[in-house]
C-alpha positions as CSV (number, residue, x, y, z in Angstrom):
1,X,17.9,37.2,8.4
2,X,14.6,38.6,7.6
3,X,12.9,36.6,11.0
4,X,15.7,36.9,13.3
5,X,15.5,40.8,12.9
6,X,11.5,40.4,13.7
7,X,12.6,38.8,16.8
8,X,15.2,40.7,18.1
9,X,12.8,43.9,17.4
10,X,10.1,42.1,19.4
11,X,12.8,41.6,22.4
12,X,12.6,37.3,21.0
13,X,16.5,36.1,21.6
14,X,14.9,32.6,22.3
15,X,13.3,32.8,19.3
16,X,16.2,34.3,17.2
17,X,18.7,31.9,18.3
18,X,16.4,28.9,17.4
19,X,15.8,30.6,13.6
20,X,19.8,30.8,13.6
21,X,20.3,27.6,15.0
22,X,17.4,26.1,12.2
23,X,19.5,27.8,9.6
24,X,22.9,26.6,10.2
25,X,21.8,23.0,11.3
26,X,19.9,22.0,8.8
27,X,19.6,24.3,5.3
28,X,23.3,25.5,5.9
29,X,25.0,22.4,7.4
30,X,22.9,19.1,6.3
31,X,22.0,21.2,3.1
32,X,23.8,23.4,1.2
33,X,27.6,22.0,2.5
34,X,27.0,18.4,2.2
35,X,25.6,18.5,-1.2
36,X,28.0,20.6,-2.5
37,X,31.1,18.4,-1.2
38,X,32.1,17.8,-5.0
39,X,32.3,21.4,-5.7
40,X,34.9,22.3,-2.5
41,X,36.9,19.1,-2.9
42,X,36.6,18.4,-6.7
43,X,38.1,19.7,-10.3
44,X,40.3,23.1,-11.0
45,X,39.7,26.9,-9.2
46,X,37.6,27.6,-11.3
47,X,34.3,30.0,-10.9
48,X,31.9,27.5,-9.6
49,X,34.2,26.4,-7.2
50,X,35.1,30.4,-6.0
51,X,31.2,30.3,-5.9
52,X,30.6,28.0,-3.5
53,X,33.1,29.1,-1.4
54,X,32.1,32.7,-1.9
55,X,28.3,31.9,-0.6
56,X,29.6,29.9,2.2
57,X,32.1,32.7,3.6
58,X,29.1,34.7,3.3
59,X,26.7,32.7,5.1
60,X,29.4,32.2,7.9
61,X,30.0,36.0,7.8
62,X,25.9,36.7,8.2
63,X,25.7,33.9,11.0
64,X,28.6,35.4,12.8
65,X,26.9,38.9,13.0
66,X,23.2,37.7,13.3
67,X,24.2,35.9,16.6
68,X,26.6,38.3,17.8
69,X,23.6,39.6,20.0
70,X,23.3,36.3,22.1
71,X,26.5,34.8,21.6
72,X,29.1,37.1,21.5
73,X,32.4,35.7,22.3
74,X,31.8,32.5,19.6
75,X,30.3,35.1,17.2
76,X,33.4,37.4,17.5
77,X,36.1,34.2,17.4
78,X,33.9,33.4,14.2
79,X,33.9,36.8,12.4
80,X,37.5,37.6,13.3
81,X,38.9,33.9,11.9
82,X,36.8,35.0,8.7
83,X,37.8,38.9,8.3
84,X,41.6,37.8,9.2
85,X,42.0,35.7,5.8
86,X,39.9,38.3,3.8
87,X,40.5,41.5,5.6
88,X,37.0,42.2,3.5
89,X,36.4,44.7,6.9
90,X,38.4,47.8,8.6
91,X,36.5,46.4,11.8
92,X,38.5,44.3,14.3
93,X,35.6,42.5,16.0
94,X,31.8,41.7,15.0
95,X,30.8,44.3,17.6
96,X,31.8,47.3,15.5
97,X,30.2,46.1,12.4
98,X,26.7,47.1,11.2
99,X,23.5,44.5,12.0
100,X,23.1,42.7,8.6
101,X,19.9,44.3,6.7
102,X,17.2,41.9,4.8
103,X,17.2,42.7,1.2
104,X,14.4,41.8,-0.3
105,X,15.0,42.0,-3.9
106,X,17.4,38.9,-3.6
107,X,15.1,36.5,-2.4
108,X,13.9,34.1,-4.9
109,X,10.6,32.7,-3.4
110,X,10.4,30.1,-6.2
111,X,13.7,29.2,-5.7
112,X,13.4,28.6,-2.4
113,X,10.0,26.3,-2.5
114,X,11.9,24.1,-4.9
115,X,14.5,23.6,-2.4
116,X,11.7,23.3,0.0
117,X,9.8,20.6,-1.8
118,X,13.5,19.0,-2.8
119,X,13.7,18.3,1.1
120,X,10.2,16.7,1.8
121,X,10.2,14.5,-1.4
122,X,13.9,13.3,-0.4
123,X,12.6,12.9,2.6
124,X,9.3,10.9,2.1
125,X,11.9,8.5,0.0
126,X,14.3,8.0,2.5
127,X,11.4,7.1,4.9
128,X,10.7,4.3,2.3
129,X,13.8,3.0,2.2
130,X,13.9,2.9,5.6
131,X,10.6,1.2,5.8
132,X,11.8,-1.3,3.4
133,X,15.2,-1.8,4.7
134,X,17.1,-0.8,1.9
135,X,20.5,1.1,2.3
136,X,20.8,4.7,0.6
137,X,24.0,3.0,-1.0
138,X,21.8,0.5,-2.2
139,X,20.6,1.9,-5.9
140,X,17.3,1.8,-6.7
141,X,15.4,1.8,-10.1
142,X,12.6,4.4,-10.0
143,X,10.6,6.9,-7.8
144,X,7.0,8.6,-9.5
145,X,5.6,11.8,-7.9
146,X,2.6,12.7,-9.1
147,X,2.4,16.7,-9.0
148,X,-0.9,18.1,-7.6
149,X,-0.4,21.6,-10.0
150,X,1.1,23.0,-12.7
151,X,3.2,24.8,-10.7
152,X,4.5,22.1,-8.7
153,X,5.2,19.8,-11.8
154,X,7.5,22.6,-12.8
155,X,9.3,23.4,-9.6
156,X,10.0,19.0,-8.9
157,X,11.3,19.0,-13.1
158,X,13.6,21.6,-11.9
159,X,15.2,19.5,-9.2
160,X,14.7,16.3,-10.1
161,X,18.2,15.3,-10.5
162,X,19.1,17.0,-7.0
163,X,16.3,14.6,-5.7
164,X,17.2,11.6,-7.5
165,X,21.4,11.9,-6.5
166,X,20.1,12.4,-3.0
167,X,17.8,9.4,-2.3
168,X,19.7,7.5,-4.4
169,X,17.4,6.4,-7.5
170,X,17.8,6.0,-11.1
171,X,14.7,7.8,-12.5
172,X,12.2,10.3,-10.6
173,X,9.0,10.3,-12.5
174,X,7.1,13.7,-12.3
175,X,3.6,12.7,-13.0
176,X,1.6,16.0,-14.8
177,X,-1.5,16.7,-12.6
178,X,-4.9,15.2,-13.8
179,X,-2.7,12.4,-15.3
180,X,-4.8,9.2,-14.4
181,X,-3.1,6.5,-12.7
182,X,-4.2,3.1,-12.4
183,X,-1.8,1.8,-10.4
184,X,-1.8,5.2,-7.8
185,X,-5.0,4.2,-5.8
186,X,-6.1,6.9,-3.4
187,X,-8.5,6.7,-1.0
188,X,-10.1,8.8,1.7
189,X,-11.4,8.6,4.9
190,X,-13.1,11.5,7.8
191,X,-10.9,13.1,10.4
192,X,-13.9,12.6,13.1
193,X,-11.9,14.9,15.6
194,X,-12.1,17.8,13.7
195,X,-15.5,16.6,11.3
196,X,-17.1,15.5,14.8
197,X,-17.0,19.2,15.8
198,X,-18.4,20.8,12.8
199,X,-21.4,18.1,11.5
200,X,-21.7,16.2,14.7
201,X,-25.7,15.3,13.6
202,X,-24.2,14.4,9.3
203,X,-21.1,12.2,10.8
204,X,-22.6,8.9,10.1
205,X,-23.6,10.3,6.5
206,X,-20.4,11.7,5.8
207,X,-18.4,8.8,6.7
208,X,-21.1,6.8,4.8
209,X,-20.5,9.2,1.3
210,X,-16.6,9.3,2.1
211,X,-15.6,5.8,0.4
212,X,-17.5,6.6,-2.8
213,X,-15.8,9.3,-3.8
214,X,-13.5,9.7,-7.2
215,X,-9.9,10.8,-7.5
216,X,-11.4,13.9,-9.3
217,X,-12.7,15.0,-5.9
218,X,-9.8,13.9,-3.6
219,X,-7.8,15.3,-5.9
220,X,-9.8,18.7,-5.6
221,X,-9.1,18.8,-2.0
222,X,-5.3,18.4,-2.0
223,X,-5.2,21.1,-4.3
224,X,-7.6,23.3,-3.1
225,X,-7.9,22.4,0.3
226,X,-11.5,21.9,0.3
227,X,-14.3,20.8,-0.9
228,X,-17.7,20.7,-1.1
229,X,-19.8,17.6,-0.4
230,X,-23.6,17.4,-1.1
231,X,-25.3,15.4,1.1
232,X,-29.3,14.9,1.6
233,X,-28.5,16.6,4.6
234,X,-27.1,19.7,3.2
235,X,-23.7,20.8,2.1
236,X,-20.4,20.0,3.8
237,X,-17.5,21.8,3.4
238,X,-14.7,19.7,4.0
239,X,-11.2,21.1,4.4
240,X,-7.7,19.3,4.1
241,X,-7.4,18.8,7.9
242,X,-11.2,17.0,8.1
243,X,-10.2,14.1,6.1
244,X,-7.1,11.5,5.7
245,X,-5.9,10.6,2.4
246,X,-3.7,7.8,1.8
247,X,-2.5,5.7,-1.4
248,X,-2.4,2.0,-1.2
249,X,0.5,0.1,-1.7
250,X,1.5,-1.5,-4.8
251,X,3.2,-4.9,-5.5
252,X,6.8,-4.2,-5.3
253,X,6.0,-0.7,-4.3
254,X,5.8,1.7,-1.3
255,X,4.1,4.8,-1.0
256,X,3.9,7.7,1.3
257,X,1.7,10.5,1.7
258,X,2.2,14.0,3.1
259,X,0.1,16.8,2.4
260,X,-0.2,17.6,-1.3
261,X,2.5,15.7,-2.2
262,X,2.3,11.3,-2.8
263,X,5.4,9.8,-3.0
264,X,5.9,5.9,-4.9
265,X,8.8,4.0,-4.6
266,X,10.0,0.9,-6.9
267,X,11.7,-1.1,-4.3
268,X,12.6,-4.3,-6.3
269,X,16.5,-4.6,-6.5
270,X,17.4,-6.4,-10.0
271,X,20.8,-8.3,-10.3
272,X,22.5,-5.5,-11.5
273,X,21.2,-2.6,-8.8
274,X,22.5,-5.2,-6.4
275,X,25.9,-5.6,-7.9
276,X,26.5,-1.7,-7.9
277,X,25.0,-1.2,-4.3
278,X,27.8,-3.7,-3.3
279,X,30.4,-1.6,-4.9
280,X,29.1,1.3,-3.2
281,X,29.0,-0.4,0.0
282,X,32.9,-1.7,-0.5
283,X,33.8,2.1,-1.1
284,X,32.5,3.3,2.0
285,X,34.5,0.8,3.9
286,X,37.3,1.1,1.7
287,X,37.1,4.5,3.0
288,X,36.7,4.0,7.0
289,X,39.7,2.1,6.6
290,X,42.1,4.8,5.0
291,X,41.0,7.2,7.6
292,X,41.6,4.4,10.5
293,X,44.8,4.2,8.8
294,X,45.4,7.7,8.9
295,X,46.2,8.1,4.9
296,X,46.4,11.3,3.6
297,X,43.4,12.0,1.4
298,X,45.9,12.7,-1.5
299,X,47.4,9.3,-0.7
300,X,47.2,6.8,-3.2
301,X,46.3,2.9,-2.2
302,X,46.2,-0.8,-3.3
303,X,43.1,-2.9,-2.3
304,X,43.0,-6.8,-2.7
305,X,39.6,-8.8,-1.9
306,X,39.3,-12.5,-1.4
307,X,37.3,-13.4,-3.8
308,X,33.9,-14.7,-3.1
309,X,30.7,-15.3,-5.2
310,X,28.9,-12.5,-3.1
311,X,30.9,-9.7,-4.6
312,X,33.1,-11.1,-7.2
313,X,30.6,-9.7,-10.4
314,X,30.2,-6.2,-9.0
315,X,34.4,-5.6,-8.1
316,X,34.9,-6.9,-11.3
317,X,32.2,-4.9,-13.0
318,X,33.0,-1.7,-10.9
319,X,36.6,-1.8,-10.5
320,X,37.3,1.2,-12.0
321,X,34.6,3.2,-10.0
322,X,35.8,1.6,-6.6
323,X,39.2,2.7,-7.6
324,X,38.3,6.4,-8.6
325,X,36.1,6.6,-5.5
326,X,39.3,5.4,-2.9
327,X,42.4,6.7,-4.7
328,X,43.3,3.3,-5.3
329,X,46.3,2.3,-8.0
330,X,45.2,-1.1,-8.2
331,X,41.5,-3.6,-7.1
332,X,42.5,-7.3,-7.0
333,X,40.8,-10.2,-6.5
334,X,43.0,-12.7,-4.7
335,X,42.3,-16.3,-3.3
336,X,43.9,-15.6,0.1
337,X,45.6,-12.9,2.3
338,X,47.4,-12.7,5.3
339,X,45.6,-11.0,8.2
340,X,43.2,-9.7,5.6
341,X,40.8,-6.7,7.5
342,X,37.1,-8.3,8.1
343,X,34.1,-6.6,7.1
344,X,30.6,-7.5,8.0
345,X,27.9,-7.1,5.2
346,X,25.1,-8.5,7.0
347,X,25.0,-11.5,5.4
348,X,28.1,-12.3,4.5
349,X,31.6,-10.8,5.9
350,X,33.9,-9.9,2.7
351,X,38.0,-9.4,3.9
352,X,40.5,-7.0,2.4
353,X,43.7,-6.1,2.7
354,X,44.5,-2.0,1.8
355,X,47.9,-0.6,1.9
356,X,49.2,2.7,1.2
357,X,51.4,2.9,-2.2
């Protein structure tokens, strides 16, 4: 709210739209609704549910005015389809309201870092996985983050479970800062784009002194941003964009790096991860094929699998789970159907029969 008024007061609408558009997309849409499906869809009325909904009719409501400006017949449908249920406004379209106004004593800056950092560490992991190959279905034992302040060790604590039921893993490990770690091996090397600018006649001793120095003093310049290197030649002040730090691998580990924050990621998958990544996987599909059935989502289902050493553990380890997840009355395992419904799991194709109660 606060931005888009900057730009609209410095004749921006480009700029205002795309801060709108940022909003709703991603910390609105991708954010805030999708991990808060549970709380819409799940348990009784109660106040955290009216919560939810209550922040989200206001969001809409803001959105609807904010863009009113630059989009006025979608922000007027938008408004009116709100105000008609609540009749919280006298005002028949967005037009006659009042421009919303940024009040500053409700923003929580801390808040919103945490969220902020929630996003790039959840992100960082996912890029993992992805580098790896394993499915965000797939369960995975453990992720360490090794917080370069105080401050930051506090804010990840805060959100670690938010993190962890997002990228899927069992345990985030916040690691306090100046905890040594063995097994975290950073190293450093010069940015000669930027150094080669600044110290063109000390490059070759820079780079030279670069791959001797300790994690105290790489550490130093991810939290400070820069540091001072003595050289023969003089001092160097070397600033986070004149250097590229990066941890190395470990076995059975990956490892990312983006600004302050290193990311490490247990990718082994133990006989028991893999048995509840398949029933996740068999929920998913169980539901693609209510809604290609066109079930009601209050509709209650049977499900029979032909039984196969593939999946035959985890169904009947996670039958109640599977059932929970899908509405299901009933999970069999069977040793044949008739037309059963295929399904491809990469490596092997598992068939099921579902049918509505």
């Amino acid at each position: 709210m606060k931005d888009v008024s900057a730009y609209y007061n410095d004749y921006e609408p480009t700029k205002a739209g795309r801060a709108i558009s940022d909003f709703v997309g991603e910390n609105l849409s991708n954010w805030y609704v999708r991990l808060n499906r549970k709380r819409y869809w799940g348990g009784e009325y109660d106040k955290d549910k009216i919560s939810a909904y209550q922040t989200l009719y206001t969001c809409l409501e803001t959105v609807s005015r904010l863009m009113a400006p630059i989009a006025p017949f979608y922000a007027d449908q938008l408004f009116q389809d709100l105000n008609n249920v609540t009749g919280k406004h006298a005002c028949e379209s967005v037009h006659l309201t009042d421009f919303p106004e940024c009040n500053e004593n409700l923003i929580d800056k801390n808040l919103e870092e945490c969220m902020q950092l929630a996003q790039q560490i959840s992100s960082m992991i996912l890029a993992l996985r992805r580098k790896a190959e394993k499915k965000v279905r797939q369960p995975l034992s453990k992720a360490v983050v090794p917080a370069p302040d105080e401050t930051t060790f506090s804010q990840i604590n805060y959100i670690a479970g938010l993190i962890k039921a997002e990228v899927n893993v069992k345990e985030l490990e916040v690691i306090a800062p100046d905890t040594d770690m063995d097994n975290l091996v950073k190293k450093i090397k010069p940015n000669f784009k930027t150094l080669g600018k600044k110290y063109g006649k000390q490059m070759k001793e820079i780079a030279a002194t670069m791959p001797s120095m300790t994690k105290q003093q790489i550490a130093e310049i991810e939290r400070n941003g820069q540091y001072a290197l003595i050289l023969p030649s003089g001092e160097v002040l070397l600033t986070a964009e004149d250097v590229e730090i990066f941890t190395e691998d470990m076995p059975g580990w990956l490892v990312a790096n983006e600004g302050k924050l290193t990311v490490a990621l247990d990718i082994t998958v133990s006989d028991e991860l893999q048995r509840e990544g398949v029933a996740r996987e068999l929920v998913n599909r169980i539901q693609n094929i209510r809604k290609a059935n066109g079930y009601e989502i209050t509709d209650k289902i049977e499900v029979k699998i032909i039984r196969q050493d593939e999946i035959n553990a985890a169904v009947e380890e996670y039958a109640d789970y599977i059932a929970t997840q899908t509405l299901a009355a009933s999970i069999q395992l069977v040793e044949e159907l008739e037309q059963p419904t295929e399904i491809d799991f990469e490596d092997y194709m598992v068939r099921l029969l579902v049918t509505k109660k």
